[in-house]
Backbone as CSV, one residue per row, in Angstrom:
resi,resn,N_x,N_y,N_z,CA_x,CA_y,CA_z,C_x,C_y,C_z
1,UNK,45.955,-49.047,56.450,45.446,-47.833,57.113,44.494,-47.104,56.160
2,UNK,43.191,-46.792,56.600,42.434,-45.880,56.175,42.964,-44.759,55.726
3,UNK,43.170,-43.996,54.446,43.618,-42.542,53.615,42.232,-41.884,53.835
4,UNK,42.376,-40.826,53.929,41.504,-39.456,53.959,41.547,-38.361,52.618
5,UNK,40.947,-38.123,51.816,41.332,-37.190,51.064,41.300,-35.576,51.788
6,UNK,41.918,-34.733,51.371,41.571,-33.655,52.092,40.044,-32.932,52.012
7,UNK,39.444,-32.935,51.276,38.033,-32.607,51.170,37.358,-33.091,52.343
8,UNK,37.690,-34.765,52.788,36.658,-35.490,53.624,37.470,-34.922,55.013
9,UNK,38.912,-34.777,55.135,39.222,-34.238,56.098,38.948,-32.942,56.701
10,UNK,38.284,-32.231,55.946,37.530,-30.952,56.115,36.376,-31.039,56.657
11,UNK,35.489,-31.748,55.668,34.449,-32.046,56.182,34.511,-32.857,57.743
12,UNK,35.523,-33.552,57.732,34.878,-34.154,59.534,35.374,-33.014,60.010
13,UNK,36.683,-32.249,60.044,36.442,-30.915,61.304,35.853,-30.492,60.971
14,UNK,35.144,-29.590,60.541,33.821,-28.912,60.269,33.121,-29.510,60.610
15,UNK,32.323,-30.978,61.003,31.416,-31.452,61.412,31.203,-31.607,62.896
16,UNK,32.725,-31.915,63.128,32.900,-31.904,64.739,32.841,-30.287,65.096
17,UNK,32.643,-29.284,64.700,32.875,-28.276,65.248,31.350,-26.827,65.215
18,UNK,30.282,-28.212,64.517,29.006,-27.399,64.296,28.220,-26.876,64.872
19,UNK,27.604,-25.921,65.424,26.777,-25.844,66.086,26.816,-24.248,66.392
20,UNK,27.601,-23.101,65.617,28.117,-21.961,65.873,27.720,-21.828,64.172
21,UNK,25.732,-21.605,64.447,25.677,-21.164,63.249,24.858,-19.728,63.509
22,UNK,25.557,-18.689,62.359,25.354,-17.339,62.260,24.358,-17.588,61.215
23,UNK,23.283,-16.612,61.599,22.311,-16.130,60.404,22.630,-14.108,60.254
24,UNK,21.727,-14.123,58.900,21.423,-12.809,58.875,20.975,-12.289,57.616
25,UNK,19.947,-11.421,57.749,19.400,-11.280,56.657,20.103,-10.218,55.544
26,UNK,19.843,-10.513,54.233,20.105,-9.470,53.474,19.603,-8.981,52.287
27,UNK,19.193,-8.162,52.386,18.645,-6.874,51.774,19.199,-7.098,50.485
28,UNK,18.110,-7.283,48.602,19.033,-6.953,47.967,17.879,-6.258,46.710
29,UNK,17.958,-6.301,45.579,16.890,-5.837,44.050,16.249,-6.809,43.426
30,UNK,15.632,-6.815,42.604,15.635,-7.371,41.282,14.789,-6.179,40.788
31,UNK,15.144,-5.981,39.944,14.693,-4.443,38.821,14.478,-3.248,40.321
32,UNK,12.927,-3.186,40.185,12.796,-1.829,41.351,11.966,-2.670,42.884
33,UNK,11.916,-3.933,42.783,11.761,-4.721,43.712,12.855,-4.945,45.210
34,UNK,12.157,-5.005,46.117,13.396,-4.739,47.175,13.078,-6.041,47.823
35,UNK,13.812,-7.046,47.990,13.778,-8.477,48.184,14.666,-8.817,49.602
36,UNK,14.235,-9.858,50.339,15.124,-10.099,51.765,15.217,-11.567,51.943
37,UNK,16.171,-11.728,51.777,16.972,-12.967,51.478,17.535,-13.645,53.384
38,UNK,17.329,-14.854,53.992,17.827,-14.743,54.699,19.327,-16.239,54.351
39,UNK,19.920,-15.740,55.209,21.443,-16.518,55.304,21.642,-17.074,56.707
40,UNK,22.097,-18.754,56.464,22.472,-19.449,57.760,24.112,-19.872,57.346
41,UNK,24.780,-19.746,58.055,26.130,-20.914,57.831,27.257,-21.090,59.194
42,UNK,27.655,-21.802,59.343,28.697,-22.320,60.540,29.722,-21.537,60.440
43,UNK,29.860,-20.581,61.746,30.864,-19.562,61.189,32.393,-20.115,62.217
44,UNK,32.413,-21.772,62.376,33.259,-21.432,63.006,35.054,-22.065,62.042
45,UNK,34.219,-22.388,60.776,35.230,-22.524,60.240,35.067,-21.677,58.479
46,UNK,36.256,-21.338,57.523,36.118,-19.986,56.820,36.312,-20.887,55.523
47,UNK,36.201,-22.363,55.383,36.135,-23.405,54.209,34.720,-22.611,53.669
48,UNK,35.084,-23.206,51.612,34.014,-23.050,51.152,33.668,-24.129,51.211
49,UNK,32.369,-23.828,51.483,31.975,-25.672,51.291,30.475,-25.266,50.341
50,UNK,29.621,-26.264,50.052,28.287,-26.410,49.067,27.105,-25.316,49.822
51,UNK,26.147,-25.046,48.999,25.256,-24.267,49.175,24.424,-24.411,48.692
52,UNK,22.991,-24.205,49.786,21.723,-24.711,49.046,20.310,-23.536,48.901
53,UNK,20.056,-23.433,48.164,18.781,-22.337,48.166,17.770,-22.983,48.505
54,UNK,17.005,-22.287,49.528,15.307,-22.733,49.991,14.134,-21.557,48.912
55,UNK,13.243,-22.453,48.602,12.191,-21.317,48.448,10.921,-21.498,49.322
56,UNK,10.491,-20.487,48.893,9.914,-20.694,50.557,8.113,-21.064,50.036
57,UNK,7.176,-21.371,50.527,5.731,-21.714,50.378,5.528,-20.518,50.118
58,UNK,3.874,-20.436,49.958,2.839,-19.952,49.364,3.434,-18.336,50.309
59,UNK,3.031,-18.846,51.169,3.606,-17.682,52.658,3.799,-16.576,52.408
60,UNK,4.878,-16.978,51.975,5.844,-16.045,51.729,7.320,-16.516,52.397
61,UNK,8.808,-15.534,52.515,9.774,-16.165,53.088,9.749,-15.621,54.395
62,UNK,9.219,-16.737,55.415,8.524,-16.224,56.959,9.893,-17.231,57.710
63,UNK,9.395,-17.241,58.718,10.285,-18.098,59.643,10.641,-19.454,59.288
64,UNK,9.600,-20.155,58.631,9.525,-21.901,57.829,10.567,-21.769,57.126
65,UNK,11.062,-21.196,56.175,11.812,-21.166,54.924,13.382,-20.940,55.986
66,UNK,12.882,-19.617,57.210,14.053,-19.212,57.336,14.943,-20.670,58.248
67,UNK,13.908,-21.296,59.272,14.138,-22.353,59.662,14.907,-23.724,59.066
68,UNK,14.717,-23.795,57.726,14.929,-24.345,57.042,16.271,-24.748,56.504
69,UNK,16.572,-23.057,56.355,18.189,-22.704,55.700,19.194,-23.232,56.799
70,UNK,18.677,-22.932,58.425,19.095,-23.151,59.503,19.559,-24.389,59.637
71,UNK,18.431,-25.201,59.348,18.633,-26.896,59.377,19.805,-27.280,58.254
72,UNK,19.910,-26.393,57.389,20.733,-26.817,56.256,22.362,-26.967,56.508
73,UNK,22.408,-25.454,57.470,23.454,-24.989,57.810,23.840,-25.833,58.815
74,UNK,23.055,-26.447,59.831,23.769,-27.648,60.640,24.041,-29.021,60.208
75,UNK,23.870,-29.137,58.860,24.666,-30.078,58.196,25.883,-29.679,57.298
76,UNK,26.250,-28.347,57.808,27.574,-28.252,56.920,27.333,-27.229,55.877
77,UNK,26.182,-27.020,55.805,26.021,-26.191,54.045,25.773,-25.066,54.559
78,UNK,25.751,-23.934,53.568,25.028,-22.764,53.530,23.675,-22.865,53.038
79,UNK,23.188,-22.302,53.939,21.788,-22.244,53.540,21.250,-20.984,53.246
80,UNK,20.323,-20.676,52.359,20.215,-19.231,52.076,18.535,-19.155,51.307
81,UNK,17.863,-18.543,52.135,16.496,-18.875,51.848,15.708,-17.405,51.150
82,UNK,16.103,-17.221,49.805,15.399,-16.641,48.920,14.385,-15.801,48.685
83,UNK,14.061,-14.604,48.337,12.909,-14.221,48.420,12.149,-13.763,47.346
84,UNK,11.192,-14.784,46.502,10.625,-14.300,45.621,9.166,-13.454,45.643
85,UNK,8.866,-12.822,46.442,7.674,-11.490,46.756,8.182,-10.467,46.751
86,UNK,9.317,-10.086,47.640,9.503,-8.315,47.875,9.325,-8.364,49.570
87,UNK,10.255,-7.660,50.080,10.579,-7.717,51.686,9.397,-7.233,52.073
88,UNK,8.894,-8.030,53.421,8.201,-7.851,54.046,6.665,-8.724,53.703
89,UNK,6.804,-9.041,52.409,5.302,-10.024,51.989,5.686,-11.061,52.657
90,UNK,4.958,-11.316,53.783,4.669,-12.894,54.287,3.064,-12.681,54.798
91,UNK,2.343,-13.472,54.843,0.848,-13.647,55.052,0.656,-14.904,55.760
92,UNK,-0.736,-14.781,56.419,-1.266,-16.178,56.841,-2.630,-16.334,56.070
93,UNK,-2.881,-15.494,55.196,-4.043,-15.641,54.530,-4.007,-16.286,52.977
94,UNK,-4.513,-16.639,53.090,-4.684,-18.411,51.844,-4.966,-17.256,50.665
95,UNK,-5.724,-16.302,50.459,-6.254,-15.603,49.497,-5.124,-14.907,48.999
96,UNK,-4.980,-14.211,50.051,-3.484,-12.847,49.628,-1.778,-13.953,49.309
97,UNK,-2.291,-14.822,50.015,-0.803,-15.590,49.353,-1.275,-16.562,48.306
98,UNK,-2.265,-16.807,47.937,-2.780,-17.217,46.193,-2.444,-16.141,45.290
99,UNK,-2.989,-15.216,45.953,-2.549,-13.987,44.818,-1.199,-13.563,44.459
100,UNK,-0.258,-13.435,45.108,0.897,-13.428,45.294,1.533,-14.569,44.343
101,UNK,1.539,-15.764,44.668,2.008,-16.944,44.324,1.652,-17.085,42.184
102,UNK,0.306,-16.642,43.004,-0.168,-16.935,40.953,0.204,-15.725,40.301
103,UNK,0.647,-14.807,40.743,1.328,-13.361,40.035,2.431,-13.716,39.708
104,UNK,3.332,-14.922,40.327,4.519,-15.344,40.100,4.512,-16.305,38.719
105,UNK,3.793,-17.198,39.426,3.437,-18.164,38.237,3.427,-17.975,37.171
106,UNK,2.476,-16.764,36.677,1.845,-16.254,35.324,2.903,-15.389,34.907
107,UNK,4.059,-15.008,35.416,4.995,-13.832,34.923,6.541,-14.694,35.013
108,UNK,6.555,-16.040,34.449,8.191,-16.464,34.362,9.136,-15.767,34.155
109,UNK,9.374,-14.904,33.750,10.281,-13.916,33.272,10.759,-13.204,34.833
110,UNK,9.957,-12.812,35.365,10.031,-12.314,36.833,10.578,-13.086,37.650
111,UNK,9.708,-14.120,37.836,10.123,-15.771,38.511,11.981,-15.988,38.518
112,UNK,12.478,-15.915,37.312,13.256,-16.517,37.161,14.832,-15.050,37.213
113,UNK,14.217,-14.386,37.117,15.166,-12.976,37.513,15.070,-13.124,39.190
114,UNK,13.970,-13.369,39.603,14.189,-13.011,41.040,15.022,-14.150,41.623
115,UNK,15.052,-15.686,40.596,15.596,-17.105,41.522,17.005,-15.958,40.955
116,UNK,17.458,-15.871,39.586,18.670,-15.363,39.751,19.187,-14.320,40.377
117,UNK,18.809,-13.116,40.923,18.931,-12.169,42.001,18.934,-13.001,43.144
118,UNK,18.549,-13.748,44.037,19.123,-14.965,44.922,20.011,-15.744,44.594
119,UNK,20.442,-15.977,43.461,21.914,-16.444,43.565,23.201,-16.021,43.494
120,UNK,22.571,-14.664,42.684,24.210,-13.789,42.620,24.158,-12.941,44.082
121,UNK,23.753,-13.198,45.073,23.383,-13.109,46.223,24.490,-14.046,47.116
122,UNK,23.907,-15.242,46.700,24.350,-16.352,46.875,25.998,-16.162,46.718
123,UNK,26.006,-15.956,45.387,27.908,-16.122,45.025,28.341,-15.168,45.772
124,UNK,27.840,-13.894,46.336,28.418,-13.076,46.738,29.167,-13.682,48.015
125,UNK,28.955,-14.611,48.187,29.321,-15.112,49.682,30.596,-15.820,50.008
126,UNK,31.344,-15.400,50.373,33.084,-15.959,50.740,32.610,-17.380,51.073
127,UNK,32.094,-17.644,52.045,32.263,-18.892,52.399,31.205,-20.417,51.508
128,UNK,30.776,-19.432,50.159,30.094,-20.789,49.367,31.085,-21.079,47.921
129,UNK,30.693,-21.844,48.098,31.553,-23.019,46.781,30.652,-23.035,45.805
130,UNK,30.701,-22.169,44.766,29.296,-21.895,43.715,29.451,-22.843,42.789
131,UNK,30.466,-23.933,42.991,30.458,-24.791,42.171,29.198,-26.657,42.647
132,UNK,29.181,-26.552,43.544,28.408,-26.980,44.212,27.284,-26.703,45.569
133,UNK,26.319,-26.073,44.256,24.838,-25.343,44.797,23.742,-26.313,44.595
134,UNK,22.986,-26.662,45.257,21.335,-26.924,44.754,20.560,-26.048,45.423
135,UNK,19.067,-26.749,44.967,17.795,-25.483,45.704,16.753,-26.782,46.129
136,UNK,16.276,-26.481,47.013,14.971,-27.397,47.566,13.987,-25.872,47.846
137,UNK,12.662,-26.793,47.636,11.817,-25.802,47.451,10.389,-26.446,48.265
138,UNK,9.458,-25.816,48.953,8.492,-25.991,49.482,7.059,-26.005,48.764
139,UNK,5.918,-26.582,48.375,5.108,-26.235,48.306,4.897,-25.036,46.614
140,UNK,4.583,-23.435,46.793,5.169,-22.868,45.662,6.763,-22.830,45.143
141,UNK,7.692,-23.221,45.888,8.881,-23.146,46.141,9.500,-24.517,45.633
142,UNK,8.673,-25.437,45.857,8.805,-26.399,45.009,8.290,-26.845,43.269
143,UNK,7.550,-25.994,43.315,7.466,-25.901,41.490,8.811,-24.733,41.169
144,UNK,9.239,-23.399,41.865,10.141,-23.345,41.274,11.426,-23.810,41.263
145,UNK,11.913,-24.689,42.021,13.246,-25.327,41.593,12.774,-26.434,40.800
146,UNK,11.578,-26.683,40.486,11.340,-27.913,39.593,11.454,-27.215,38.059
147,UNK,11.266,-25.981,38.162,11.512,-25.036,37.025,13.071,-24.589,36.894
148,UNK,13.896,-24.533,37.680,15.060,-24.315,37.851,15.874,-25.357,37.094
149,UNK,15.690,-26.936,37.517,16.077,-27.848,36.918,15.839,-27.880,35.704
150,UNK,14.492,-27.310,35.801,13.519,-27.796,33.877,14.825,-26.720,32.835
151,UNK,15.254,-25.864,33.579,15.432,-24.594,32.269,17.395,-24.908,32.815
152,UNK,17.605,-26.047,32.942,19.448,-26.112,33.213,19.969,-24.794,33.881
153,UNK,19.285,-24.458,35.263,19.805,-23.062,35.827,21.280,-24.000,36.223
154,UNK,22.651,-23.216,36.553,23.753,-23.403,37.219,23.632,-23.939,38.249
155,UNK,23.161,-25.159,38.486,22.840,-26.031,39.987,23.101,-27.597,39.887
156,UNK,23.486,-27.919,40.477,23.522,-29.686,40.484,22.318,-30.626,40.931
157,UNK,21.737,-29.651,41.465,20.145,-30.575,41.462,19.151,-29.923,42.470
158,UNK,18.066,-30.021,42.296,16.949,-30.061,43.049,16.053,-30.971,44.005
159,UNK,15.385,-30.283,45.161,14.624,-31.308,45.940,13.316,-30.333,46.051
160,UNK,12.107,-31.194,45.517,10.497,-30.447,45.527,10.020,-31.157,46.749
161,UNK,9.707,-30.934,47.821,8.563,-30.550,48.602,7.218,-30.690,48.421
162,UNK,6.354,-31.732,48.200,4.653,-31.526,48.199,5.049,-30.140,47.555
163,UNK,5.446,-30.086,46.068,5.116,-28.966,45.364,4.492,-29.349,43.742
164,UNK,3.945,-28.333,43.230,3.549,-28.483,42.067,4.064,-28.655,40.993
165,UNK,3.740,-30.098,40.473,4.135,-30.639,38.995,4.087,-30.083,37.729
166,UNK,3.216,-29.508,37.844,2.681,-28.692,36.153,3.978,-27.965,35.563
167,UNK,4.352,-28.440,34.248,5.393,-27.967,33.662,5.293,-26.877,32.824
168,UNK,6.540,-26.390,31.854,6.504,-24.862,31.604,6.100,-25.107,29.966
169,UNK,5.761,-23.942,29.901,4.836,-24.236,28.456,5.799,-24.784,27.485
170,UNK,6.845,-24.300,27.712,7.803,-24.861,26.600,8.498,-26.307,27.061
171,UNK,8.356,-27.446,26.241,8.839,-28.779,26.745,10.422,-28.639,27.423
172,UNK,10.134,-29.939,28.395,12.168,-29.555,28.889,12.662,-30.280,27.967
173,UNK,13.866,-30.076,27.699,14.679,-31.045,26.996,16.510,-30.904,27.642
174,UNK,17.017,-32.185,27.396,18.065,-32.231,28.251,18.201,-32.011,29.929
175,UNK,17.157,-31.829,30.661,17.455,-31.546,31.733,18.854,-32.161,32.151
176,UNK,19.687,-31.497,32.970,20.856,-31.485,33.558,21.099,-31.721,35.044
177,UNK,20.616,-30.815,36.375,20.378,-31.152,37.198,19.564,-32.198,37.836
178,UNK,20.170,-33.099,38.862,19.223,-33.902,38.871,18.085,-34.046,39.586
179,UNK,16.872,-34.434,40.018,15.719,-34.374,40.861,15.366,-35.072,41.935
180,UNK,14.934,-34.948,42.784,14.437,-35.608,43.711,13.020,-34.919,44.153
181,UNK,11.888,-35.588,44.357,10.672,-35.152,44.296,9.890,-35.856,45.933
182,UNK,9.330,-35.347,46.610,9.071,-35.901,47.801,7.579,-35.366,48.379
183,UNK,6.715,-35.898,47.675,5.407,-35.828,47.439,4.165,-36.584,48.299
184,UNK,2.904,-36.104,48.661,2.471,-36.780,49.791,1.409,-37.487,48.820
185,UNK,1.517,-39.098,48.859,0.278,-39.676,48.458,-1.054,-39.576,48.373
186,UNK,-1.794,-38.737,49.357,-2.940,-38.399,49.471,-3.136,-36.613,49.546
187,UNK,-2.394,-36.305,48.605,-2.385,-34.852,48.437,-3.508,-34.436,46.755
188,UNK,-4.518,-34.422,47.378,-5.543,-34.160,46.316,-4.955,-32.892,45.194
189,UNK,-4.257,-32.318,45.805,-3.756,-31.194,44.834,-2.594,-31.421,43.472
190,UNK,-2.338,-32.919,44.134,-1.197,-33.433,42.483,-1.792,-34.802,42.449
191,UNK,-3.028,-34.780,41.629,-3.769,-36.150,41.486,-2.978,-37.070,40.840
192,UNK,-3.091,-38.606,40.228,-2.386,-39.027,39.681,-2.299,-38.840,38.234
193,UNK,-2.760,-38.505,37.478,-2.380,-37.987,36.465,-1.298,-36.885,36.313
194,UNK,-1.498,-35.870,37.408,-0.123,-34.970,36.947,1.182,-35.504,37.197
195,UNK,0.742,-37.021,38.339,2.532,-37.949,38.525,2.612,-38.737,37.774
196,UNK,1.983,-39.189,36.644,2.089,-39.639,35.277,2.732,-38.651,34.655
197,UNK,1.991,-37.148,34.312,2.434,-36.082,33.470,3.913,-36.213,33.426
198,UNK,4.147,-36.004,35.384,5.700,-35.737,35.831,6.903,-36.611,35.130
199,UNK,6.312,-38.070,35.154,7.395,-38.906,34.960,7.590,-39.154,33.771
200,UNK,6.244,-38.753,32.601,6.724,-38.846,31.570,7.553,-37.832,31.067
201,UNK,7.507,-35.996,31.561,7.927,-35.354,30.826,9.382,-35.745,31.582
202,UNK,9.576,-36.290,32.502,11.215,-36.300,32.654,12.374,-37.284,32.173
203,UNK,11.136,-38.213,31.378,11.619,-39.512,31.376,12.167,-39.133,29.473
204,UNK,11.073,-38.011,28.805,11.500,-37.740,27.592,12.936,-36.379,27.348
205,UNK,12.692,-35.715,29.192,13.733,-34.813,28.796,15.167,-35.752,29.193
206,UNK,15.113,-37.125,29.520,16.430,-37.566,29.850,17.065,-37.261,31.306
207,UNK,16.074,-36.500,32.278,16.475,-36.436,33.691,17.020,-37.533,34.050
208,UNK,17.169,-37.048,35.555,17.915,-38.489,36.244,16.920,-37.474,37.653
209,UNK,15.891,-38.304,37.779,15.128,-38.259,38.570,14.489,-39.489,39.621
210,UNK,13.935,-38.840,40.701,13.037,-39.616,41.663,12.152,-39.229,42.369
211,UNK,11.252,-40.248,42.433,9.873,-39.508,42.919,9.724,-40.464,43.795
212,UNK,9.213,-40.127,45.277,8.920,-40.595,46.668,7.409,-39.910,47.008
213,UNK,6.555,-40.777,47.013,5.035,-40.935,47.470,5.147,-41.250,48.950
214,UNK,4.516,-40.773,50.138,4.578,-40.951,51.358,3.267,-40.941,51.971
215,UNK,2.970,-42.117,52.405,2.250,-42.504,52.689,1.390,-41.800,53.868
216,UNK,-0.582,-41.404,53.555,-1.202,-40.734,54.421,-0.645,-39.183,54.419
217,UNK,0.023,-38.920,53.438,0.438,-37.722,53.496,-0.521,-36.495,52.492
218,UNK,-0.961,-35.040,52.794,-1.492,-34.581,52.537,-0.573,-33.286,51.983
219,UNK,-0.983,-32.209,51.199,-0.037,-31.302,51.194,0.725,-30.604,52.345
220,UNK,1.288,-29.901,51.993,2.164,-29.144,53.607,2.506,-30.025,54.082
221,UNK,2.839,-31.252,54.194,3.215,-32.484,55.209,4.681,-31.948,55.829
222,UNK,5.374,-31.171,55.568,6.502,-30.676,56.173,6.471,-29.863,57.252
223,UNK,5.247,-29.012,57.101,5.337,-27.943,58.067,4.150,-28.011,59.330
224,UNK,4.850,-28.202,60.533,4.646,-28.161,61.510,3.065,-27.298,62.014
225,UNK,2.991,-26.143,61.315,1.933,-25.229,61.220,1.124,-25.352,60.748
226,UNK,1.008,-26.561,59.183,-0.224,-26.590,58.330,-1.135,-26.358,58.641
227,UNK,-1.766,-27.227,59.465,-3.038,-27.898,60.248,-3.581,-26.600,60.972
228,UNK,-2.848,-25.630,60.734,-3.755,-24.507,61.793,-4.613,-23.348,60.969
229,UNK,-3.967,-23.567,59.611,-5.013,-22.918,58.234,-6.234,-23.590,58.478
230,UNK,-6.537,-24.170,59.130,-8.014,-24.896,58.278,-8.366,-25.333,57.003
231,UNK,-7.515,-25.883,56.448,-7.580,-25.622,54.914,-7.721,-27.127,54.272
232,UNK,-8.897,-28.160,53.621,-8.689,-28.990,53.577,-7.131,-29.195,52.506
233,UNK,-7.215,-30.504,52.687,-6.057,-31.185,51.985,-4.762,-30.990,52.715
234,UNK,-4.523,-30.004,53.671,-3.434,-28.794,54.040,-3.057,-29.527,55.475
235,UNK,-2.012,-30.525,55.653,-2.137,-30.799,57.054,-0.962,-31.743,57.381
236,UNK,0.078,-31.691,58.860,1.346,-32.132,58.450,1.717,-33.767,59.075
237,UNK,2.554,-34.327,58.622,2.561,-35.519,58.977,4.471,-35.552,59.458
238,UNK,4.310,-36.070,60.107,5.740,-36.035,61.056,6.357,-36.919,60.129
239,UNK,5.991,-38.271,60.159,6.715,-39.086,59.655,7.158,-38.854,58.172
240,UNK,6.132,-38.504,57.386,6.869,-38.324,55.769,7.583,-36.916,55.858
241,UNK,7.122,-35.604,56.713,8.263,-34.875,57.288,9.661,-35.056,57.596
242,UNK,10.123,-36.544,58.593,10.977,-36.399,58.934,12.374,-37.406,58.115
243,UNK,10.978,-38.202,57.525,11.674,-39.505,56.287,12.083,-38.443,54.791
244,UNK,11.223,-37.327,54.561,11.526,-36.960,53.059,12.866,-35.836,53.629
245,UNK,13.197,-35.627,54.953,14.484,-34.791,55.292,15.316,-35.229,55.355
246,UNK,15.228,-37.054,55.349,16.362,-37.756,55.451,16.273,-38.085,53.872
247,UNK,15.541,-38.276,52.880,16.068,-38.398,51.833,16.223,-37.230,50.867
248,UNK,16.239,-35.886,51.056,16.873,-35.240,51.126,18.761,-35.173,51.173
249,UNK,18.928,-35.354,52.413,20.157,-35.178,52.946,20.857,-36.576,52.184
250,UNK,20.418,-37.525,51.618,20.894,-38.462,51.169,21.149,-38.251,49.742
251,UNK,20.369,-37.747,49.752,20.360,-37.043,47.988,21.586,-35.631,47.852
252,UNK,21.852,-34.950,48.835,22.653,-33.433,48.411,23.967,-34.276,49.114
253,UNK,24.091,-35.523,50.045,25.495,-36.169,50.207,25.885,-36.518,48.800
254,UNK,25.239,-37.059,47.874,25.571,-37.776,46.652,25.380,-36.740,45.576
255,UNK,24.926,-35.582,45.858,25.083,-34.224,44.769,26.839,-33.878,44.638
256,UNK,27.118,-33.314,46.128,27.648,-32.760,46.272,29.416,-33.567,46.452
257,UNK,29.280,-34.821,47.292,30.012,-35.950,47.222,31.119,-35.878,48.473
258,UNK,30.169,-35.150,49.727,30.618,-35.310,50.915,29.583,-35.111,51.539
């Protein structure tokens, strides 16, 4: 006879019982910054189970990101989609969310107070298991959990999004969490040299990484909306969309180990 441990026996009721997922946003700081975090999770059972942080694109944290957490949450997790701008910054303009994005960039110190103000966010939450968290990240959202991993934040691993490679001035060493990278082959914006850069600096910090090239794929390949910026390079592809969500989910089954 097949044995069950109790963990996996959790997980199948909880799986059979999904679809009663609560969101809601919440309001929180970082220094004099007022930040809006949104939250998805299955409220029909009160198990902790794993939790994953989204960051959200260039955008800002708009409906994509919030969508996102959503999708997370109907596989069982908490999803909780982050806000590194300040409530209410979301844009459709390429300029004002460059500006935004590279204000982040250039000020790590900020960057990385605001990922941690989203997680003690995060812990605040009865129903997450802060012992098994990761972050997937979009686009800008995907260089910062690639920074998250780089600097051993409290996470078991990361998933980047067609996000940016360029590493932090200071070399990684030891990385801890592990990576998964899901990148569009024909995305002029991470030529091949910076996926050389990538694999060497991870290969000297000792990661346990992977990198997935998807074929005909351009940046934004995730989001449904790209293509309506006008923006070359900027445009979405279903298929490496719907293949890098399944390796994803293949990757946070084997993080997390249900």
């Amino acid at each position: 006879m097949k044995r069950f441990s109790a963990a996996a026996l959790v997980l199948c009721i909880t799986s059979n019982l999904l679809g009663a997922i609560k969101t809601k946003t919440i309001e929180y700081k970082q220094g004099d910054t007022t930040l809006e975090g949104y939250l998805a999770y299955d409220d029909s059972t009160i198990a902790k189970r794993p939790a994953v942080i989204v960051i959200h694109e260039w955008w800002g944290n708009n409906s994509y990101s919030h969508k996102r957490a959503e999708m997370l949450a109907q596989l069982g997790y908490v999803g909780f989609a982050i806000d590194m701008y300040g409530k209410g910054m979301q844009t459709d303009d390429a300029a004002k969310a460059g500006e935004w994005s590279g204000a982040i960039k250039k000020d790590p110190k900020t960057a990385f107070a605001r990922i941690q103000a989203g997680m003690d966010q995060l812990k605040a939450q009865p129903m997450v298991d802060m012992t098994h968290v990761a972050a997937i990240g979009y686009c800008f959202g995907g260089s910062c959990v690639l920074n998250m991993a780089r600097t051993n934040m409290p996470i078991l691993g990361v998933v980047s999004f067609h996000g940016d490679l360029s590493p932090l001035d200071t070399p990684s060493q030891n990385i801890k969490p592990k990576i998964l990278v899901c990148n569009g082959a024909d995305d002029s914006f991470v030529p091949a040299a910076a996926v050389q850069s990538f694999e060497d600096e991870m290969r000297k910090a000792g990661a346990d990484w992977q990198f997935i090239n998807y074929s005909s794929a351009h940046h934004a390949f995730t989001n449904p909306d790209a293509d309506s910026h006008k923006i070359p390079n900027i445009s979405y592809n279903k298929a490496a969309d719907e293949r890098s969500w399944r390796a994803m989910k293949d990757f946070l089954t084997e993080l997390f180990g249900k």
